[in-house]
N, C-alpha and C positions, 0 to 999 in steps of 0.2 A: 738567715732567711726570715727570721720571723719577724726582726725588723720592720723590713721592707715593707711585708704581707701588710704588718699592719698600720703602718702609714698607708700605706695604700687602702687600707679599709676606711681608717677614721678621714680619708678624703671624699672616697665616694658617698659615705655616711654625711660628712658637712655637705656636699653638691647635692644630694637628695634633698636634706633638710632646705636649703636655699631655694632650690626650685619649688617645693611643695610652699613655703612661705610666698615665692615668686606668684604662683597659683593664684594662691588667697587673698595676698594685698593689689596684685595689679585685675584680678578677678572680679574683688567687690568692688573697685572703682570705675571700672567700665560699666557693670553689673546696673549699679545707681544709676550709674548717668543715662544708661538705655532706659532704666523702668522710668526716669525721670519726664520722658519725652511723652506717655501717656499717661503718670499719676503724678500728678501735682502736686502731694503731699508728704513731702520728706521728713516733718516732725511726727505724723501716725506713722509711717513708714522708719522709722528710726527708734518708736514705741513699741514697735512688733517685733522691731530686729533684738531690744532688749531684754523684752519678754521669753523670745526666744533662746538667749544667750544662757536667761536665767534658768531656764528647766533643762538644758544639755549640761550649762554646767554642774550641776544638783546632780543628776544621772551620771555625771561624771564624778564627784565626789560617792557619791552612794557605792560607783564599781569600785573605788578604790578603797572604801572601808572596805568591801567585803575581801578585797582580796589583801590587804596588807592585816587587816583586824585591828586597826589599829584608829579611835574614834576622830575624826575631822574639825579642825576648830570651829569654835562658835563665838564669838564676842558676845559680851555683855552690851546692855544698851547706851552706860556712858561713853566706853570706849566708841562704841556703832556713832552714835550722835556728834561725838567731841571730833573724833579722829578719822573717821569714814566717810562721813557728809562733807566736808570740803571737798574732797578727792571726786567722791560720786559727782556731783554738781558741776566741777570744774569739766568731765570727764561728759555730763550730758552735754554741756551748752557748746565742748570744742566738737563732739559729733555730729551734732545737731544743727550746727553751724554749716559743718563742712557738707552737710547733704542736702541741707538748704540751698548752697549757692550751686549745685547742677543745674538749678531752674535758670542760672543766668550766664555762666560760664563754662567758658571750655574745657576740657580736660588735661592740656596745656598747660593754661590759666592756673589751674587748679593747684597744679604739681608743682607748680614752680611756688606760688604764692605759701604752698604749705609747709615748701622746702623753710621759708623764713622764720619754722619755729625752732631752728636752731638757735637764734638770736635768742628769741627772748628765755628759751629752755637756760642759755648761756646765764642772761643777764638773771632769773631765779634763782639761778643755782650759787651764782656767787652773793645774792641777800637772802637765802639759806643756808649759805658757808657750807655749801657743797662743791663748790670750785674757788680754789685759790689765785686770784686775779696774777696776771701776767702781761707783759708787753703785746706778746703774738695774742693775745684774745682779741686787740685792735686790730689787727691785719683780719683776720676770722671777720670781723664784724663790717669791716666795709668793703670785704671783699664780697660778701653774702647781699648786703644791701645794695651793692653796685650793680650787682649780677642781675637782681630782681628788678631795679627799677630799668634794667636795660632789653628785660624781656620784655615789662610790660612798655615800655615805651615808643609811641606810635604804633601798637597792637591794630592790626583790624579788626580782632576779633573781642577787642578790650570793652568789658562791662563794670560799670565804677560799682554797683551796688554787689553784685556777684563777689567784687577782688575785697570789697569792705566785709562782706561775711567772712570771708576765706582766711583774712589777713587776722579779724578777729579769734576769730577760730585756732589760729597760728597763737596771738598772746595768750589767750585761753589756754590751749593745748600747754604751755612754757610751765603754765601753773599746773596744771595737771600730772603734768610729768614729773617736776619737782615733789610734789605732793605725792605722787603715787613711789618715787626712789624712795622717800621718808617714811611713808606708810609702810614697805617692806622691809625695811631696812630696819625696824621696830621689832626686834624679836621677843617682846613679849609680847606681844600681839599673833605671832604667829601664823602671819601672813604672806611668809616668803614664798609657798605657791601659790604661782599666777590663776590657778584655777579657787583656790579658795578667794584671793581678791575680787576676781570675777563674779562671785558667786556673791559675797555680800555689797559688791558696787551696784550691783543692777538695781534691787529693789531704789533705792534710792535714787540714783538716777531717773528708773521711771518718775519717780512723784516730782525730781526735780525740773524735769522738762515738762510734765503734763500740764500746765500750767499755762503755757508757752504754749502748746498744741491748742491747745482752747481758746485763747486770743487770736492764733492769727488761722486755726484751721476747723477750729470744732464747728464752726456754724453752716460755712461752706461743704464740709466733709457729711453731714447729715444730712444736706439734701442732694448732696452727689449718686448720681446714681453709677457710680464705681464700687458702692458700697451697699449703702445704708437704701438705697433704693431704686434696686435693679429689678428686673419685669423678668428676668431668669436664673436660674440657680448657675450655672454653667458658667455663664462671666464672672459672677462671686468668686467660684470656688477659684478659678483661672486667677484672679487677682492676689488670691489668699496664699496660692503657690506661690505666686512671682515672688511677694512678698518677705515667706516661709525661707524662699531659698537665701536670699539674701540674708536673712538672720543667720543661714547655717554657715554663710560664707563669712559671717562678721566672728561667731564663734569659732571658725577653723584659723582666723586670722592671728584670734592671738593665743591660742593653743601652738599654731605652727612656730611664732614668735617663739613663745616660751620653750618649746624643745629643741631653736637651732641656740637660743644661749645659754639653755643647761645642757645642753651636747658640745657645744662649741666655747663660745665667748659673746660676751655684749658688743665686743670689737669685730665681730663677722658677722653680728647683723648691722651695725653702723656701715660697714664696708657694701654691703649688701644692699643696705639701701640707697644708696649712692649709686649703683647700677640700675638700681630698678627706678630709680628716676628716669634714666635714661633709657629704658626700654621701654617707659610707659609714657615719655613723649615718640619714641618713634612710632611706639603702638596709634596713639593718639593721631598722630601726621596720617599715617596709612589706612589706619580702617575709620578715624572720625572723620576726615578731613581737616587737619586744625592745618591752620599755617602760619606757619613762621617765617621770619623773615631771618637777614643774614645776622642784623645785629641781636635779635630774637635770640637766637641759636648761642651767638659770644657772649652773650648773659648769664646761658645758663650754662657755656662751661664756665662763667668764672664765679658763677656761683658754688658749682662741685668745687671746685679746686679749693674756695672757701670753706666748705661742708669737710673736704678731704685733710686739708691742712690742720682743722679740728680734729679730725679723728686721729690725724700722727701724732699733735700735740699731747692727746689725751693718752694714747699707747706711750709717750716718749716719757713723759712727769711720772705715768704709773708704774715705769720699770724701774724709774729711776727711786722714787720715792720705793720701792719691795727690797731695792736693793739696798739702799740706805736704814731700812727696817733691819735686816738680816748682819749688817753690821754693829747693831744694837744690841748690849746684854739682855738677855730674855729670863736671866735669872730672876726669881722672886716675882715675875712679872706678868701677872694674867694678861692685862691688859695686850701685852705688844702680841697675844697669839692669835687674836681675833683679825688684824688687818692680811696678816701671811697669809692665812687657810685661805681669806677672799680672795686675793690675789691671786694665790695658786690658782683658782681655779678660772681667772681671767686668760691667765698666761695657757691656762691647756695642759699644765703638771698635772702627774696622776699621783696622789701619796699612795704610799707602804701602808701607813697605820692602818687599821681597822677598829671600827666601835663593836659597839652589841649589838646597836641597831644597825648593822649594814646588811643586815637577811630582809627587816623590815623596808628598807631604803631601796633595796632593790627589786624588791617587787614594788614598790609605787613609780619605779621607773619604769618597769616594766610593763606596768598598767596603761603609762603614759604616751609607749610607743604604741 
């Protein structure tokens, strides 16, 4: 019986996690594109969301020293400068991008065009030699590209300057991503929780995008009276919320992330997101108005089926590659124990062993829920 029970739990447990991620990524996206329609300013507004990221995540580091006792990394400044300023930078200009083009496209538009940073996440990964080139990565790649140029094709609702942010935003994002697998994956760095990442990206990021805010929004923004010169306090404050909340939703976003793939797997939020495409164009048809047409709609299943085909790909090479580890002497061999443990916990195995620090480890889980 006990089985059962607790398959049965760690399911209901994953459907929480999904839905609460569901929440926060299809949440701030509508979220933007509503405040978008009366504040014109996505790069302050994307300034404020990181500022905010930055003091919850702090607060949230702070609760978990106290409660594990145990101190929180801290980089030194060449590592910060060498090895954290790509990432941050990469990581302002794909956000900052992508909140930029609410002012000119749909939300549709959007999801579709952002889907296509599988590609280039792909094409990083293998001049990183983080992916080992294959035949099917061809099929992936023009199934993905086909799909997209067949949504946006004859769109009526199609904005060339909007899909040129988005699309940027998308090669951006590829580097980003890659950068940030690398960045974690760096264990003398010490960076493998998402919330300690979070926490030293931000500053950076701010100084990386302010820059950008100043060219194309600091002059207009100052004599806006959204702001800097309002005749009442009441609108201000009204603005400061709208604003506020959207940073909370950017921080819940990838808090939630991080807890359904240290609960789960990176393979059930790939799968997951791949739904939530699709829930956030029906959302989009029924409460924006977006519209699509027939061949619209066959774009973008053949674009999932591209996205899908990637993610079987990726689950099929990595069971195959644990499996072909585990038939490998492991005597004498530090090396070969480091890829098993990570995989175990892709695949969802629980080990036996126990460390010293598993009293400490589980209370910083515990913090976490």
């Amino acid at each position: 019986m006990a089985c059962p029970v607790q398959f049965l739990c760690r399911a209901v447990r994953t459907v929480g996690l999904v839905l609460v991620y569901y929440v926060f990524s299809i949440g701030i996206t509508f979220y933007n594109k509503w405040l978008m329609k009366g504040f014109h300013y996505p790069l302050f507004m994307t300034l404020l969301h990181l500022t905010i990221i930055f003091c919850l995540s702090t607060l949230t580091r702070s609760a978990m020293q106290c409660w594990t006792g145990k101190p929180r990394v801290m980089l030194n400044w060449t590592d910060y400068l060498t090895k954290v300023a790509p990432v941050a930078i990469a990581t302002a200009l794909d956000i900052g991008l992508s909140n930029w083009s609410f002012l000119f496209i749909t939300i549709s538009l959007y999801t579709m065009t952002k889907s296509s940073a599988v590609l280039f996440i792909l094409f990083f990964s293998l001049v990183f030699k983080l992916e080992h080139p294959n035949p099917y990565l061809i099929v992936v790649v023009l199934l993905i590209a086909s799909g997209l140029f067949m949504f946006t094709f004859k769109s009526t609702q199609f904005n060339l300057k909007g899909f040129i942010m988005v699309l940027l935003a998308s090669f951006i994002g590829g580097i980003r991503w890659t950068l940030t697998q690398v960045l974690m994956q760096k264990a003398e760095l010490g960076l493998q929780n998402p919330i300690d990442t979070m926490y030293h990206l931000q500053p950076l990021m701010f100084m990386g995008l302010f820059p950008l805010f100043l060219f194309n929004e600091g002059l207009s923004l100052s004599t806006s009276e959204k702001l800097f010169r309002v005749n009442e306090l009441s609108p201000l404050l009204y603005t400061l919320v709208m604003l506020s909340i959207g940073g909370s939703l950017a921080f819940g976003l990838g808090f939630s992330e991080f807890l359904l793939v240290s609960k789960t797997s990176s393979l059930t939020l790939s799968i997951a997101g791949i739904f939530k495409e699709a829930c956030t164009l029906l959302l989009a048809a029924g409460l924006m108005g977006d519209r699509m047409s027939g061949l619209n709609l066959m774009g973008f299943a053949v674009c999932v089926s591209g996205i899908s085909l990637h993610v079987g790909l990726k689950t099929y090479y990595s069971k195959s590659k644990i499996h072909s580890l585990r038939q490998l002497p492991v005597k004498n061999s530090q090396d070969l124990e480091v890829p098993l443990l990570c995989h175990k916990e892709d695949e969802g195995e629980e080990t036996a062993a126990a460390d010293d620090d598993d009293d400490d480890d589980d209370k910083e889980q515990e913090i976490l829920l």
